[in-house]
N, C-alpha and C positions, 0 to 999 in steps of 0.2 A: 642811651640806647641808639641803635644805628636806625637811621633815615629810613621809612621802608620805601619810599621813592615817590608815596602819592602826595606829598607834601608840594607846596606849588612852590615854582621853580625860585622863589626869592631866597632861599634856603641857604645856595650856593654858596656865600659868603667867600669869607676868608680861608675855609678848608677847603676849597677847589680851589680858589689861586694859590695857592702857598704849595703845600708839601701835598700834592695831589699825584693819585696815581697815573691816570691819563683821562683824555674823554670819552672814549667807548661809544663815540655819536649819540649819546642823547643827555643832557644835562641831569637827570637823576641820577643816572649811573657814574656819572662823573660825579655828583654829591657823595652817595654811596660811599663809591671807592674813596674819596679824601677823607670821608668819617672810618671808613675799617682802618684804613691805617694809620690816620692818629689815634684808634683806640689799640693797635695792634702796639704803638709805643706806647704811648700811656699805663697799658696794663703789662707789657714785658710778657704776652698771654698769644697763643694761634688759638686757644682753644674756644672753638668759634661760641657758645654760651656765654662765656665770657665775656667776648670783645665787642657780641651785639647786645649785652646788658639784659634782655630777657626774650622770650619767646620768639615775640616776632622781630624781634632785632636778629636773632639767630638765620629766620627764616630768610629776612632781607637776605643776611653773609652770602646764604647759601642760594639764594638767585642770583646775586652778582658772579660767585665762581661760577652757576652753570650756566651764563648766558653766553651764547656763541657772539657776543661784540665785545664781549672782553676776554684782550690775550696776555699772555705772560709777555709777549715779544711789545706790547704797547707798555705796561708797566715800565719795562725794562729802561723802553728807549726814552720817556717821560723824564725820568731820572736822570738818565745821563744828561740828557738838554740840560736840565740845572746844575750839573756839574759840570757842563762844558763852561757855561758862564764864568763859575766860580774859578774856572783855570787860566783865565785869559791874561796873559802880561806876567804868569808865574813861571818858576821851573818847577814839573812837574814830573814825578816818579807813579807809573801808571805799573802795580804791583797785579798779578795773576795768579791766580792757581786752581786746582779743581777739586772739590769733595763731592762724598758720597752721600747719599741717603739709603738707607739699609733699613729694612723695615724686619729686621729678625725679630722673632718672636712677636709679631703685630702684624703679619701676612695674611689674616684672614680678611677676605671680602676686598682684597685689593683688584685693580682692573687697568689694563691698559698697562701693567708695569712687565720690562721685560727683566733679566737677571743682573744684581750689583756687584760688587767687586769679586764676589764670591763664587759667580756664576749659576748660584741656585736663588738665591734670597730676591724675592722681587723687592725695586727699589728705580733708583734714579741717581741722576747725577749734575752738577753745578760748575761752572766752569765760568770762575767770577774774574772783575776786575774792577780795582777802587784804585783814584785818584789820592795822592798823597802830596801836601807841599813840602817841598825838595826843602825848604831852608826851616821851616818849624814843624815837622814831619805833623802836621794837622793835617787829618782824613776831610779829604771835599767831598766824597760822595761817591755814588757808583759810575762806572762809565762803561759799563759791556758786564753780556752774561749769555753764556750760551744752557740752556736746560734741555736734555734728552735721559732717554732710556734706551740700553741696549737690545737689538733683536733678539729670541732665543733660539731663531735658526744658525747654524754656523758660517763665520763666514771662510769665504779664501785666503791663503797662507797671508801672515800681514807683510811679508820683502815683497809677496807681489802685487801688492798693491802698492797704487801712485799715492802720493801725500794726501790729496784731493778727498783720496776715499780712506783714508784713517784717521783714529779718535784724535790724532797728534796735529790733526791741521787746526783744532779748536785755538792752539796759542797762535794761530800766523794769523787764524782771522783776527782773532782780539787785539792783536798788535796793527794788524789793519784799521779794524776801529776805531783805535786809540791815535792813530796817525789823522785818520779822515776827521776825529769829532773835537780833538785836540789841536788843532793847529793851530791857534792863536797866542799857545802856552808861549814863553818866553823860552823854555829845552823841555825837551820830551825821553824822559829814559824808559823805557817800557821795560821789567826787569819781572824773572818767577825760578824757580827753581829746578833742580836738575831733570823735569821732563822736558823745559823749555829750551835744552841739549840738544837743536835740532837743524842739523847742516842746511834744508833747504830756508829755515828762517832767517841764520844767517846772511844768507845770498840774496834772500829777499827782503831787506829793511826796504819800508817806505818813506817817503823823505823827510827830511826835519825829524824824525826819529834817531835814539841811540838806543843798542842792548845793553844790558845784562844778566847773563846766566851763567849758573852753576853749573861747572863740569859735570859730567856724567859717565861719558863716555873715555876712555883713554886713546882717544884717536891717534891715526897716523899720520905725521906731521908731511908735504909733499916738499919742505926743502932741505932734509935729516933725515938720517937713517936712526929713528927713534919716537917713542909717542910723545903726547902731549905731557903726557903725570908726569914724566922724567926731565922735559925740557927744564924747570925753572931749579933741577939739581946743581947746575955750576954758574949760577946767575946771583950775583951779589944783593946780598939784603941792602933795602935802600931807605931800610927804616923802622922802629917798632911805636906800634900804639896801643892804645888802649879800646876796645870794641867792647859796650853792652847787651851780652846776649839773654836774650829772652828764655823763659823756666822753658823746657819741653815738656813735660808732665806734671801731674796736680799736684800741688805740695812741696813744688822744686821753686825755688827762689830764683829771682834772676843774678845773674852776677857779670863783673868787672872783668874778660881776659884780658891779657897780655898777650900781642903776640907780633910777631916779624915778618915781616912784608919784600915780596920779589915779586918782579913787574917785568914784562918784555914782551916784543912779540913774534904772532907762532903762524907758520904759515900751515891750514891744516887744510890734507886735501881729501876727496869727495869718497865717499864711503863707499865703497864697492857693492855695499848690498843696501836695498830700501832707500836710496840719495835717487833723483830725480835725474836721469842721465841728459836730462835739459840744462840743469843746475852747471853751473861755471866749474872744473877738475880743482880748483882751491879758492880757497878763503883767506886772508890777513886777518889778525885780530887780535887783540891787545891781551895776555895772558895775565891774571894777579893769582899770588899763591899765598894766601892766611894762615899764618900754623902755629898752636901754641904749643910752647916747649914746654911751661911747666902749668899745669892744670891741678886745680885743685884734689884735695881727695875724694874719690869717689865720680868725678868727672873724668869724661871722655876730650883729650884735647881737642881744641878746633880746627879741625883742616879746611878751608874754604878755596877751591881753585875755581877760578869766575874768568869767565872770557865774556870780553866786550867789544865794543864798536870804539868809545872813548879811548882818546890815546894818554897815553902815559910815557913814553919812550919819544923826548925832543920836547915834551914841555920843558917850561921857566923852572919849574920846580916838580921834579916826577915824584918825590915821597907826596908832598900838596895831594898830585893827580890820584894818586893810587889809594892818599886816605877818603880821598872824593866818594871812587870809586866802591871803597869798602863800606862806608859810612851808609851810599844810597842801596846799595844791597842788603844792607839791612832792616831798612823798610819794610822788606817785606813779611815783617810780623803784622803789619797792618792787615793784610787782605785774611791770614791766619786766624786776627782778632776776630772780624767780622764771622768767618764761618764759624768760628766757638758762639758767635751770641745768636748767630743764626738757629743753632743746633743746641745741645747737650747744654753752654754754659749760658742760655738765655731763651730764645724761644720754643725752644724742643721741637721742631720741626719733624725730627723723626718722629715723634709721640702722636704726631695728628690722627684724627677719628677720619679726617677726609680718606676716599678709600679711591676714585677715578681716579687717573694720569693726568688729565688735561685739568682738574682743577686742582691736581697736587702740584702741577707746575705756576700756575697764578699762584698759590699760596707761596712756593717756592720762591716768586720775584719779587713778593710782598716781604715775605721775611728776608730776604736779602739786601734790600734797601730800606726796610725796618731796623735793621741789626745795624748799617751802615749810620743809619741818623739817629739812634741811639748814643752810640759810640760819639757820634760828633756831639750831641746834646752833654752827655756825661763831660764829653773833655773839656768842653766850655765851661765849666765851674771853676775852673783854675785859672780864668780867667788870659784874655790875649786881646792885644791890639788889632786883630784882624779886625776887618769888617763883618758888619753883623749880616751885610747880606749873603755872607758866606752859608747862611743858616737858614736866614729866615726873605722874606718879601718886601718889600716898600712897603706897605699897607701896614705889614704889621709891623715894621719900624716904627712908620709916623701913629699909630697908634701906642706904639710902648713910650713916646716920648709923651702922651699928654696922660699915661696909666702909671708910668714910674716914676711922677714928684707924690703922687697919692701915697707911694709906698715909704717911704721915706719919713724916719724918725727925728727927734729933736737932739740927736747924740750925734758924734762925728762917726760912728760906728754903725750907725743907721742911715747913714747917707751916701748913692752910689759915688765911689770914687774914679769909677772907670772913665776915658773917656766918650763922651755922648754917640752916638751909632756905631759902639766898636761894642765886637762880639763879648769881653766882659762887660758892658755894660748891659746891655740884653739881657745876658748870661745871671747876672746879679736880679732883675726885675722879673726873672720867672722864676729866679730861687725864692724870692720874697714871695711867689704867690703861689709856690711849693709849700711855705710853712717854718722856710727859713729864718729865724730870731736875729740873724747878722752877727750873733756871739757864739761861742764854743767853735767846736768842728765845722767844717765845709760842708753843704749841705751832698747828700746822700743822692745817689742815683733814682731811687723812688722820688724823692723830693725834688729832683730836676725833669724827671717824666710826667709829674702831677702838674708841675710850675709852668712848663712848654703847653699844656694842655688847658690852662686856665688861660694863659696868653691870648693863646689862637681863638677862643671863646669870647673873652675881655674884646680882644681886637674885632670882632665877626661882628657885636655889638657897635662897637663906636662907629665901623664903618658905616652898618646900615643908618645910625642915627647921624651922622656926617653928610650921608644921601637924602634922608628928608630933611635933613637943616636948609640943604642946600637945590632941595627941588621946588 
């Protein structure tokens, strides 16, 4: 059951240091919030009955979202702090995009929502960003999220408005953020897909930052008389590979293309309509064009044309540069991952009983950094030499190291193999306390959400008994 906050403050434990939502100024509600949302993972459930175990655990849930000291925007930023950590000394692919929440047929007693994609359906919208490492494409965690809802008054034509006042500044902030909260990364590729087609972003990289985005647009290039889609037609293939693309729909497998790679670059100049007449008249910038010739049956070939900041044209090896290039644009199934477990294929976020705006948005940054350490929890069953504090805390490291000889059998089979403070071995001591036997299959997503949740418990224990050993 959740905390209901009269509990006196020794409570705090290991679930406020570790994977805590934020402080909220008073230490209950910071207890609080750390127990919803390790029960929000643990049960893969929003449905607040649920997550606070019974009545007045529910009632708890329900004064944390309506308390005016807790905001989605503190959640958010809590989060990212521990991902910024996790980024430091790496290369890093900071992936973006936006989804919807649409509350069709579930609009009754809603409040504070203005209209979703539809224009009529009240709902809201997410405009997320997760870190990925560039070399073992593992998800670190969230690092930006912007949550609004649309007015239902209309606004003015959108060419005449400045960047500033359209939904499209959401990617230049996020890549903003990602510049300011990322800076210690070892490279910063901040990369989303064809909305992120946007000539004042271009002009405005912040530094130590690189793009990539997916064409959109077939602009007009300012040193040729021709567009950008036509440019890479008399440009020599400079290479073909192999790209994993991810199913698009339920039931679609993923598969292996083939396909042939052209690289150059394109001088494109300032759009005549809706461009910022502040913004510089052109831009340079490294043009890649992905195309497969022959597609299997039943598939759509792959055409990918990505403009970047990375160069490719004067590298040592420009096929090298350009499979770089294609490989880290593909990441971005990562940030796609996260809104399916956020939604439909994990916590149903549309389905919530919650009906205000302003606590449909707390829940909103709860499940989006829910769905993100899930995801990371699940992929650490496969085990990786990362470090475990990519995951978890001090505390509860040095506590799994005196809780995982206990779990450990007299077979070679029963004994962790991983090495000692790397994320499989972690990974391995919460599947044992998942229910994991160490034989047959790897153990199961349920069995890594129950395993993480006995951990952080195990460890809450030995700490406090560590504190009177030692008072």
């Amino acid at each position: 059951m959740i905390l209901s906050g009269r509990d006196n403050d020794q409570g705090a434990g290991m679930g406020c240091e570790g994977f805590h939502l934020g402080y909220f100024g008073d230490v209950r509600r910071e207890r609080v919030g750390a127990e919803l949302f390790e029960r929000v993972v643990e049960t893969g459930s929003l449905v607040l009955r649920q997550v606070g175990g019974d009545r007045p655990g529910e009632m708890s849930v329900q004064r944390f979202l309506g308390s005016r000291h807790v905001t989605h925007e503190e959640i958010l930023a809590t989060a990212a702090e521990r991902t910024a950590s996790a980024c430091a000394q790496r290369r890093i692919v900071a992936a973006q995009d936006t989804t919807e929440i649409n509350f069709s047929g579930r609009d009754r007693g809603r409040k504070g929502l203005g209209p979703a994609g539809d224009g009529k359906t009240p709902g809201f919208f997410c405009h997320g960003m997760v870190a990925i490492d560039a070399d073992d494409e593992a998800l670190l965690g969230v690092v930006h999220a912007r949550i609004w809802t649309r007015a239902r008054e209309t606004t003015t034509a959108r060419r005449g408005r400045p960047i500033e006042d359209k939904e499209s500044m959401r990617w230049i902030e996020a890549t903003a953020a990602a510049g300011d909260l990322l800076s210690s990364a070892a490279q910063l590729v901040v990369l989303g897909d064809r909305e992120f087609d946007i000539y004042s972003q271009f002009v405005r990289v912040p530094p130590g930052v690189e793009l990539i985005a997916r064409a959109a647009q077939n602009r007009k290039l300012a040193d040729a008389d021709e567009l950008l889609f036509s440019a890479a037609s008399d440009w020599r293939e400079i290479g073909t590979m192999d790209v994993r693309v991810p199913p698009h729909r339920p039931g679609e497998a993923k598969r292996i293309a083939r396909v042939d790679v052209k690289a150059g670059r394109v001088c494109i100049a300032r759009p005549r309509h809706g461009a910022d007449r502040a913004d510089p008249p052109n831009v340079t910038l490294t043009f890649v064009e992905v195309r497969e010739t022959n597609p299997p049956n039943g598939h759509e070939p792959i055409i990918w044309r990505l403009l970047t900041t990375l160069p490719v044209r004067g590298e040592a090896d420009e096929f090298a540069a350009a499979q770089e290039i294609v490989q880290l644009y593909r990441l971005r199934w990562r940030i796609e991952q996260v809104f399916r477990a956020m939604k439909s294929d994990g916590l149903r976020l549309e389905e919530t009983q919650v009906q205000e705006a302003s606590r449909l948005f707390k829940l909103a940054a709860i499940a989006f950094t829910a769905a993100a350490r899930t995801i990371q929890l699940v992929d650490a069953r496969d085990g990786s030499l990362r470090p475990a504090t990519d995951v978890a805390d001090e505390e509860l490291i040095i506590a799994a190291e005196a809780i995982g000889p206990t779990l450990e059998g007299n077979t070679a089979r029963q004994k962790n193999p991983h090495p000692p403070r790397s994320l499989a071995w972690l990974s391995w001591i919460a599947a044992r306390l998942g229910g994991w036997n160490c034989y047959y299959k790897p153990p199961g997503p349920k069995t890594m959400r129950l395993g993480w949740t006995k951990l952080a418990d195990r460890a809450e224990g030995y700490a406090l008994a560590m504190a009177r050993q030692n008072a």
